[in-house]
N, CA, C and O atoms as a MOPAC input file, in Angstrom:
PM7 MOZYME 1SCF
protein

 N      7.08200 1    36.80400 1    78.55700 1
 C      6.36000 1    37.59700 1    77.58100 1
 C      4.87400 1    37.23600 1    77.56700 1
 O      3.97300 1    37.88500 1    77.03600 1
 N      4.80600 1    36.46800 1    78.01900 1
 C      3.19400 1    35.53200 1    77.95700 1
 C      2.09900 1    36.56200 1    79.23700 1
 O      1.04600 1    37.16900 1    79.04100 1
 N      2.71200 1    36.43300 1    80.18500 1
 C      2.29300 1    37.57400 1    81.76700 1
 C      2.10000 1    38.12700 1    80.90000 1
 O      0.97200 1    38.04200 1    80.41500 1
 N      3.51900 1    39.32700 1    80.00200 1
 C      3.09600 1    40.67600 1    79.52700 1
 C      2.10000 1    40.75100 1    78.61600 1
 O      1.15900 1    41.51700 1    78.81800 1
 N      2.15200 1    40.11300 1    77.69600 1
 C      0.09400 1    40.10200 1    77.00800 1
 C     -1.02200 1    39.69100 1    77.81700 1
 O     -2.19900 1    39.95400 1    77.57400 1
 N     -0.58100 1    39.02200 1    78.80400 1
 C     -2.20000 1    38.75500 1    79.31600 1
 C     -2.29800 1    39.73300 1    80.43000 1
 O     -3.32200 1    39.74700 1    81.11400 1
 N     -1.26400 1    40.59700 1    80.68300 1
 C     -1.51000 1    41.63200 1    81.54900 1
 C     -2.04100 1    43.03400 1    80.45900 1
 O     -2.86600 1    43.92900 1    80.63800 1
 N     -1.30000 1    42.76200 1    79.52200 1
 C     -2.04400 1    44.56000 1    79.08900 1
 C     -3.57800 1    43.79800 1    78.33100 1
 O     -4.46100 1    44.59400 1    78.01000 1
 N     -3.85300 1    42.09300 1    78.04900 1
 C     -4.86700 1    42.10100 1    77.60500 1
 C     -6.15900 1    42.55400 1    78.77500 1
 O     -7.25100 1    43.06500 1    78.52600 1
 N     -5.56600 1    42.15300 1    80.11500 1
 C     -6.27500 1    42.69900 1    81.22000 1
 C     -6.92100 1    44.27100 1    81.37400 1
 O     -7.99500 1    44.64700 1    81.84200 1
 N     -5.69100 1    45.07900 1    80.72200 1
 C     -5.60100 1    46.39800 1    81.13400 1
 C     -6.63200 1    46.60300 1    79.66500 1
 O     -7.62800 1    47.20700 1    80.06300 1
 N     -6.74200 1    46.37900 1    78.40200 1
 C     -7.61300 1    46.26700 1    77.18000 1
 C     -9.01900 1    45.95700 1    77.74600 1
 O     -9.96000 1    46.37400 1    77.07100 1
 N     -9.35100 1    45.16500 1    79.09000 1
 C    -10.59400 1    44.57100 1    79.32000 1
 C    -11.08900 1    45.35500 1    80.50500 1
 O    -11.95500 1    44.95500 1    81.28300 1
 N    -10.42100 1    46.58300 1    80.57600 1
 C    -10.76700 1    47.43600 1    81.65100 1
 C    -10.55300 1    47.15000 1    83.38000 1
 O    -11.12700 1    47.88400 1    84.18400 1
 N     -9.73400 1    46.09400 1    83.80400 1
 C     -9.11200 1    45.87500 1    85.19400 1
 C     -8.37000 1    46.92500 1    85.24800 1
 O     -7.47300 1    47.42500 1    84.57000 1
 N     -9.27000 1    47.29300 1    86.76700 1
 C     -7.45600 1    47.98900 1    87.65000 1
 C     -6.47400 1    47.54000 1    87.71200 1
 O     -6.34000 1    46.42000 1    87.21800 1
 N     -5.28400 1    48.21900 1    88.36900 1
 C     -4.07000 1    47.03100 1    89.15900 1
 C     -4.59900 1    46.55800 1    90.23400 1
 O     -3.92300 1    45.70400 1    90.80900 1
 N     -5.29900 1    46.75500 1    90.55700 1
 C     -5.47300 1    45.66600 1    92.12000 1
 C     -5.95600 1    44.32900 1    91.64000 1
 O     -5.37300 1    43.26600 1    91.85000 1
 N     -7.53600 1    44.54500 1    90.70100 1
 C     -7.75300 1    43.29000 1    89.78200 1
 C     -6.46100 1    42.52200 1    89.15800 1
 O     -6.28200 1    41.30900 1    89.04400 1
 N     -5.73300 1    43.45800 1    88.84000 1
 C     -4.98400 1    42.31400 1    87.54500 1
 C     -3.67600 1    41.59600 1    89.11100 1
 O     -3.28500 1    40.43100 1    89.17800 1
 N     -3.44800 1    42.28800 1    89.72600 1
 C     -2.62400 1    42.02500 1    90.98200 1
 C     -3.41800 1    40.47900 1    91.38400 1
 O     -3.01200 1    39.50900 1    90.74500 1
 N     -4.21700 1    40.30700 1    92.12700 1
 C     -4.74200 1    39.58600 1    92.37700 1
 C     -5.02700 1    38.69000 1    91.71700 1
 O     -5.21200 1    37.58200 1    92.22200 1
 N     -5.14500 1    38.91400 1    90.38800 1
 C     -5.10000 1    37.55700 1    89.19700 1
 C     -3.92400 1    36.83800 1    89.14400 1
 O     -3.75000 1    35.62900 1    89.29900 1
 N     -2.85200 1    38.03800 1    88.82300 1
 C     -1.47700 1    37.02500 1    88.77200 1
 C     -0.72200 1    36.64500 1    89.81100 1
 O      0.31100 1    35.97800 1    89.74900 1
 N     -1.53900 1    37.31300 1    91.30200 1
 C     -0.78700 1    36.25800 1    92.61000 1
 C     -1.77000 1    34.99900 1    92.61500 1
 O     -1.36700 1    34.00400 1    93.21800 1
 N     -3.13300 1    34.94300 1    91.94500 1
 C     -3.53300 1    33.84100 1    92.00700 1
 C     -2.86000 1    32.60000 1    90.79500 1
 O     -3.04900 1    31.38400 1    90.78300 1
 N     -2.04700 1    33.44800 1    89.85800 1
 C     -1.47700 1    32.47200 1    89.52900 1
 C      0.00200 1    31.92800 1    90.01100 1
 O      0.80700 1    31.10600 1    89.57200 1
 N     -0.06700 1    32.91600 1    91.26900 1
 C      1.77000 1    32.56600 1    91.45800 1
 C      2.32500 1    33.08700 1    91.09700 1
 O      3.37700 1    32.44800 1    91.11300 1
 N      2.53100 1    34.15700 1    90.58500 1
 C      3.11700 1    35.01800 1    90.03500 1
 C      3.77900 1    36.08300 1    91.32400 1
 O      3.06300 1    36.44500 1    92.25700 1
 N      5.40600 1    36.54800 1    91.18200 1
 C      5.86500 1    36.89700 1    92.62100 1
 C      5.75200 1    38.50200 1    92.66800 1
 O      5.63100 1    39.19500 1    91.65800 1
 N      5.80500 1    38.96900 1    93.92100 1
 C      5.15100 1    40.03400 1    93.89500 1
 C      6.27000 1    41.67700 1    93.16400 1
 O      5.88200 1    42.79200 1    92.81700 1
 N      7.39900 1    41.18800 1    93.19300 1
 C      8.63000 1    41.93300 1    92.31900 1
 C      8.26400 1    42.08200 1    90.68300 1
 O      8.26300 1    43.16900 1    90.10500 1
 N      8.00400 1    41.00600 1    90.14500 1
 C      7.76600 1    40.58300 1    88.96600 1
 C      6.28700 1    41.22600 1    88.39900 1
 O      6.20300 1    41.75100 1    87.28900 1
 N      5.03200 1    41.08800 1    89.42600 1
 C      3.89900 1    41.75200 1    89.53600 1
 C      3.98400 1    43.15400 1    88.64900 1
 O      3.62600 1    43.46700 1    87.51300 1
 N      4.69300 1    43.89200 1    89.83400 1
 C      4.91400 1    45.32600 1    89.91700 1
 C      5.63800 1    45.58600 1    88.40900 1
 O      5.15800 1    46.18600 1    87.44800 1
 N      6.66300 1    45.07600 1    88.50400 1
 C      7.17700 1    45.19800 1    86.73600 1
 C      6.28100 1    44.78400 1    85.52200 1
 O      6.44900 1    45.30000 1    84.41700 1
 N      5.69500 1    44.20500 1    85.66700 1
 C      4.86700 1    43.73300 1    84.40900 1
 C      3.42600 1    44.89600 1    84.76700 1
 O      2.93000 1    45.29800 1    83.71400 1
 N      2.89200 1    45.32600 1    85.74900 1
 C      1.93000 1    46.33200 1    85.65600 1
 C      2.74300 1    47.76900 1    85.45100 1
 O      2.06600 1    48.78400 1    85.28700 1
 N      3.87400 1    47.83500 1    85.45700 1
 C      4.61100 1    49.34800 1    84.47900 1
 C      4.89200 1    48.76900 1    83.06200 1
 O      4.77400 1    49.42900 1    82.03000 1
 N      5.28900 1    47.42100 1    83.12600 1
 C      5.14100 1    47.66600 1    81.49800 1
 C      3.64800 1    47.75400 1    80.58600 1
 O      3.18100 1    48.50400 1    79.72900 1
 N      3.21600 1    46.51500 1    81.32400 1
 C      1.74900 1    46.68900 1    80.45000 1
 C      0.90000 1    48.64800 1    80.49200 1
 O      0.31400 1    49.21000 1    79.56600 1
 N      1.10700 1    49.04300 1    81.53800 1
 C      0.76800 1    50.73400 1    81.52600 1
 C      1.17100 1    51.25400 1    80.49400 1
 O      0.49000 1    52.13100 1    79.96300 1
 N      2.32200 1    50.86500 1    79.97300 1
 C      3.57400 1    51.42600 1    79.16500 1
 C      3.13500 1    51.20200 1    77.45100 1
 O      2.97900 1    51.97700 1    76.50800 1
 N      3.04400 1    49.79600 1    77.62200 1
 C      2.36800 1    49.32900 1    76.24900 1
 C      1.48400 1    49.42800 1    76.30100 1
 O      1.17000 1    48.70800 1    75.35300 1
 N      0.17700 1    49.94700 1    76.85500 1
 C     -1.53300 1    50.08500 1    76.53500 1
 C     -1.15100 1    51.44500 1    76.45600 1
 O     -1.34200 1    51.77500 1    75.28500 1
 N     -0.69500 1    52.43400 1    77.12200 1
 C     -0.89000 1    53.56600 1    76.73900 1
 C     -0.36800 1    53.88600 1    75.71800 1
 O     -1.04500 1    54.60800 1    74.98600 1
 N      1.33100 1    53.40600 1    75.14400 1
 C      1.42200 1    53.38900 1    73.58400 1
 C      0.57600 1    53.13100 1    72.39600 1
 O      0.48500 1    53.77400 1    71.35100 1
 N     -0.18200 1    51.76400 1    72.88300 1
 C     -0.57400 1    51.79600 1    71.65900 1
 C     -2.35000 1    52.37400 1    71.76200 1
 O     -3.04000 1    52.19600 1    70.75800 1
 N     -2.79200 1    52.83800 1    72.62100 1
 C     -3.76200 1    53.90600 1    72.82800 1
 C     -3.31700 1    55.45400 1    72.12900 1
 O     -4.16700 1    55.95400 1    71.39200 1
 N     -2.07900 1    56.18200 1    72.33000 1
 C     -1.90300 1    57.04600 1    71.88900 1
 C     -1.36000 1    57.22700 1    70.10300 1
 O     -1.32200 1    58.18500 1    69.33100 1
 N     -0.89900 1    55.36500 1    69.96600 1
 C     -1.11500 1    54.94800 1    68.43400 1
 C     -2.19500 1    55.09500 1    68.01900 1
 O     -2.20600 1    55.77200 1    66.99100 1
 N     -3.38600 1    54.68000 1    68.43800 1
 C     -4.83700 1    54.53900 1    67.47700 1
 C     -5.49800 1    55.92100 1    67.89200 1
 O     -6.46000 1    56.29500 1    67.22000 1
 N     -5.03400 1    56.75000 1    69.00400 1
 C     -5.32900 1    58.52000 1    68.52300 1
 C     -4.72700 1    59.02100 1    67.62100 1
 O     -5.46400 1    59.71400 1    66.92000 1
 N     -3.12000 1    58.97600 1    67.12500 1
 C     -2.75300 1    59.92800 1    66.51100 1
 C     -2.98200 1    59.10700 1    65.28300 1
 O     -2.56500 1    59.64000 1    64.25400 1
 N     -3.47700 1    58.08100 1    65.16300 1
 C     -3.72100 1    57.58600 1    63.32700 1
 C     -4.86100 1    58.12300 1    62.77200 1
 O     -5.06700 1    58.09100 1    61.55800 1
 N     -5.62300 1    58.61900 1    63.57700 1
 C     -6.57500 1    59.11600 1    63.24000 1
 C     -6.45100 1    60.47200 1    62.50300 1
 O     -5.83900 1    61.34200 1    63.12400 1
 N     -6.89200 1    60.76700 1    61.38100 1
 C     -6.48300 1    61.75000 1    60.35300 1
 C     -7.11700 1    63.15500 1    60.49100 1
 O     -8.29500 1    63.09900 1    60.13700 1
 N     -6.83900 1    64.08900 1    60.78600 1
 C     -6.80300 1    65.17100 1    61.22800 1
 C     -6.64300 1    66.26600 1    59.89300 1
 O     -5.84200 1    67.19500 1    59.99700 1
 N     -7.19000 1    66.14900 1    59.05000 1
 C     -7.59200 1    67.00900 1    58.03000 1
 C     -7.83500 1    68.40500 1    58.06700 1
 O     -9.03400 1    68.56700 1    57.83800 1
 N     -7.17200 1    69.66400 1    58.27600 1
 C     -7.47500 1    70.81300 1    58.57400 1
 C     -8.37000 1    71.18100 1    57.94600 1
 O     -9.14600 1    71.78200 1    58.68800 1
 N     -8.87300 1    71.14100 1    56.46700 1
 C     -9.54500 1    71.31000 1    55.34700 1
 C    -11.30300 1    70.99200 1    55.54700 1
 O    -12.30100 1    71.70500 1    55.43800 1
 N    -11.09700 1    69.67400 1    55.86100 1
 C    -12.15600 1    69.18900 1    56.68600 1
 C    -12.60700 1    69.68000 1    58.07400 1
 O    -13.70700 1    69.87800 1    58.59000 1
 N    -11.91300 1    69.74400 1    58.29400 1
 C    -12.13000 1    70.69500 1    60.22100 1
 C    -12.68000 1    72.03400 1    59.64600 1
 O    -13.81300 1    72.43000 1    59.92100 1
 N    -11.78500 1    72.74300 1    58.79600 1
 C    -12.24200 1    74.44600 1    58.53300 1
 C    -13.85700 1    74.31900 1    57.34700 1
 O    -14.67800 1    75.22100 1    57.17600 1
 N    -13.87200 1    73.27000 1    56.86900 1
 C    -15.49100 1    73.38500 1    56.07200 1
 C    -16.60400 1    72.67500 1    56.92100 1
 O    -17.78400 1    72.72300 1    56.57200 1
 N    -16.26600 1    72.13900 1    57.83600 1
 C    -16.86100 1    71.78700 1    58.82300 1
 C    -17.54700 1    72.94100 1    59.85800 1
 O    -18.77700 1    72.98800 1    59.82800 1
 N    -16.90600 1    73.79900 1    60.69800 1
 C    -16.77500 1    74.65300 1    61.32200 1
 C    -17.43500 1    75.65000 1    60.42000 1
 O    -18.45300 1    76.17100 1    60.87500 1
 N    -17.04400 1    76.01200 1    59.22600 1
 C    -17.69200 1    76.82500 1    58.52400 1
 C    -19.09800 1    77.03200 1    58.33500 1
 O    -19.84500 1    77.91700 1    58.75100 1
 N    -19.35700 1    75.72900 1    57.40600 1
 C    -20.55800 1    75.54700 1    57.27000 1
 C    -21.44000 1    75.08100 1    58.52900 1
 O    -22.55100 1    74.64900 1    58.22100 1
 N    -21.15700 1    75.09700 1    59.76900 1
 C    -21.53100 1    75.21100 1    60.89200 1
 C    -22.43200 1    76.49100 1    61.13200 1
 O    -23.65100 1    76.64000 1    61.04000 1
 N    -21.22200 1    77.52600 1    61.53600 1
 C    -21.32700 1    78.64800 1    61.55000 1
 C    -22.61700 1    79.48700 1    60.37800 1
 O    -23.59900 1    80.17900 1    60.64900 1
 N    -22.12500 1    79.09400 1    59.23700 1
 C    -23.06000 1    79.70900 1    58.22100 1
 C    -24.38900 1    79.20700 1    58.35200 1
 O    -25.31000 1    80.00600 1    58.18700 1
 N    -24.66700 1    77.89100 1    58.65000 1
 C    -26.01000 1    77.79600 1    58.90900 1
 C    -26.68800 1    78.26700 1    59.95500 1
 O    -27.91000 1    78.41600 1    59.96200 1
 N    -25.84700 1    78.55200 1    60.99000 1
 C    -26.11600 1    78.79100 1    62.26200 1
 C    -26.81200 1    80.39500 1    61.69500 1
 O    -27.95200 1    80.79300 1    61.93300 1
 N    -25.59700 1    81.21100 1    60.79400 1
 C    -26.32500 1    82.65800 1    61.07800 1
 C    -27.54000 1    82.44700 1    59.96200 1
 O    -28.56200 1    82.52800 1    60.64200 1
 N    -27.91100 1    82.22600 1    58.64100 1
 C    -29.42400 1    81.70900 1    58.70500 1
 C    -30.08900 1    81.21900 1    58.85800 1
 O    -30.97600 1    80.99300 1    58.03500 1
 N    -30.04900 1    80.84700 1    59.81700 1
 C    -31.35100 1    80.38400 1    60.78700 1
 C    -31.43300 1    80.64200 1    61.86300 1
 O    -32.20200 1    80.07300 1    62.63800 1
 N    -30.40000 1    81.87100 1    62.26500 1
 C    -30.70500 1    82.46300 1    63.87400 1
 C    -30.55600 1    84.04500 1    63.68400 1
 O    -30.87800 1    84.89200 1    64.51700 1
 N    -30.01700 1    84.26700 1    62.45500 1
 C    -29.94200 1    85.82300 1    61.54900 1
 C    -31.05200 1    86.43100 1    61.54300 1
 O    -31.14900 1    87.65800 1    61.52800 1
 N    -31.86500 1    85.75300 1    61.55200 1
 C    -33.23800 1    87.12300 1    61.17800 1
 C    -33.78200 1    87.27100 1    62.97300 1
 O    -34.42100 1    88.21500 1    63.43900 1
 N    -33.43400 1    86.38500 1    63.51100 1
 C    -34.10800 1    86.61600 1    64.74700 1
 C    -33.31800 1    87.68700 1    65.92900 1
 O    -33.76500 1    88.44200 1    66.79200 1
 N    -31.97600 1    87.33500 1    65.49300 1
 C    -30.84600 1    87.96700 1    66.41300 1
 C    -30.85800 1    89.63000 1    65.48900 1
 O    -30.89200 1    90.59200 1    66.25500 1
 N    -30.83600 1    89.92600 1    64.19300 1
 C    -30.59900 1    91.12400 1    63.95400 1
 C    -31.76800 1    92.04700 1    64.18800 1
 O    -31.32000 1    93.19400 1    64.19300 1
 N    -33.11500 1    92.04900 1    64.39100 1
 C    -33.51900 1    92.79600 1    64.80400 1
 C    -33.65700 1    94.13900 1    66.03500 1
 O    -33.90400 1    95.32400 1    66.26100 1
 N    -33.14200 1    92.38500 1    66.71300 1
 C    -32.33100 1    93.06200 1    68.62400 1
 C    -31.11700 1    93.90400 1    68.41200 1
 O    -30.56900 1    94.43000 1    69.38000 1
 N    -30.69900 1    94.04800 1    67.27800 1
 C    -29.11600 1    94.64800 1    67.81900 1
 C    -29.02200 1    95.96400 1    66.49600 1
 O    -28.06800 1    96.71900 1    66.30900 1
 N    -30.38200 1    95.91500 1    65.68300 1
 C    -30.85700 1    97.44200 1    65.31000 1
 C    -31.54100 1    98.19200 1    65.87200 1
 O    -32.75500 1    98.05500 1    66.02800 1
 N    -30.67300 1    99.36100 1    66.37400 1
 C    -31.86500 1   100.19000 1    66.87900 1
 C    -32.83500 1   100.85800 1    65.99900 1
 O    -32.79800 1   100.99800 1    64.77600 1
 N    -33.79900 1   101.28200 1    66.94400 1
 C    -34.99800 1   102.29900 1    66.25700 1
 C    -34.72400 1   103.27600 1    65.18300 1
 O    -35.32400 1   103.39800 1    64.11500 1
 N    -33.84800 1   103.86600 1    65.57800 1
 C    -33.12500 1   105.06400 1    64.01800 1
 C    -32.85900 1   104.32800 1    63.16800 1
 O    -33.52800 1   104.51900 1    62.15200 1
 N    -32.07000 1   103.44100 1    63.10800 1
 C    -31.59700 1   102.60300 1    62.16500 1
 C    -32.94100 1   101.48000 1    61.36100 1
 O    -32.79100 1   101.21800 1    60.16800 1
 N    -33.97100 1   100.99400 1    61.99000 1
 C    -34.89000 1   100.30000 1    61.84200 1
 C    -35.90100 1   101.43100 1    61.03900 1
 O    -36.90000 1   101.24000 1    60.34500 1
 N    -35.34700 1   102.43000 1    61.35700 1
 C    -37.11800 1   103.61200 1    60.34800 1
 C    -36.38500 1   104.17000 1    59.49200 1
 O    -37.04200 1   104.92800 1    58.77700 1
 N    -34.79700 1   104.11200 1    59.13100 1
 C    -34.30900 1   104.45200 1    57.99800 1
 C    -34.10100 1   102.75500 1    57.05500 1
 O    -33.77600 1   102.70900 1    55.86900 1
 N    -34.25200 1   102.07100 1    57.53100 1
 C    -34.45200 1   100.41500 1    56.88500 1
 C    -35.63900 1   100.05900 1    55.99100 1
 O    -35.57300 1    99.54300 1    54.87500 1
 N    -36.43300 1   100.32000 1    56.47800 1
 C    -37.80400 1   100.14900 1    56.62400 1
 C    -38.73200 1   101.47800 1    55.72300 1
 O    -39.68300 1   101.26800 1    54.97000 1
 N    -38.20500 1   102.67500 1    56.02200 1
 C    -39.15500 1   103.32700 1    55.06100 1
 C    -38.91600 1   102.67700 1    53.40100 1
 O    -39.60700 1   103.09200 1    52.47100 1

């Protein structure tokens, strides 16, 4: 169990498998045993990687007033510039008188 934390602490510190390979044949570590402990540690870093994504709170409420008030600022302050282009002339001298 000791390999298996200091292998996914490897995989936490950004080593490839070839790095972390080469670490634990430098400790003697046999090359059967290697291979199993770099599928588990894969196994457990990507678990608990896809743990600290999905804890992350995902508020629809927040997403939709977000997006909103995005949007709404976006059209005043790009509204007066964009609607001129997309009135035509008839429409602009019945506006305007």
């Amino acid at each position: 169990m000791d390999l298996l934390k200091h292998t996914v602490n490897l995989r936490k510190k950004g080593l490839i498998s070839n790095d972390i390979r080469n670490e634990l044949t430098s400790m003697g570590v046999g090359e059967s045993e290697i291979t199993q402990l770099l599928k588990d540690s894969d196994e457990i870093f990507l678990n608990q990687f896809k743990t600290k994504e999905h804890g992350k709170s995902n508020n629809p409420v927040k997403s939709f007033v977000l997006v909103f008030s995005f949007g709404f600022s976006w059209i005043h302050i790009f509204g007066p510039f964009v609607a001129p282009c997309v009135v035509d002339d008839h429409q602009q001298k019945q506006i305007f008188k």
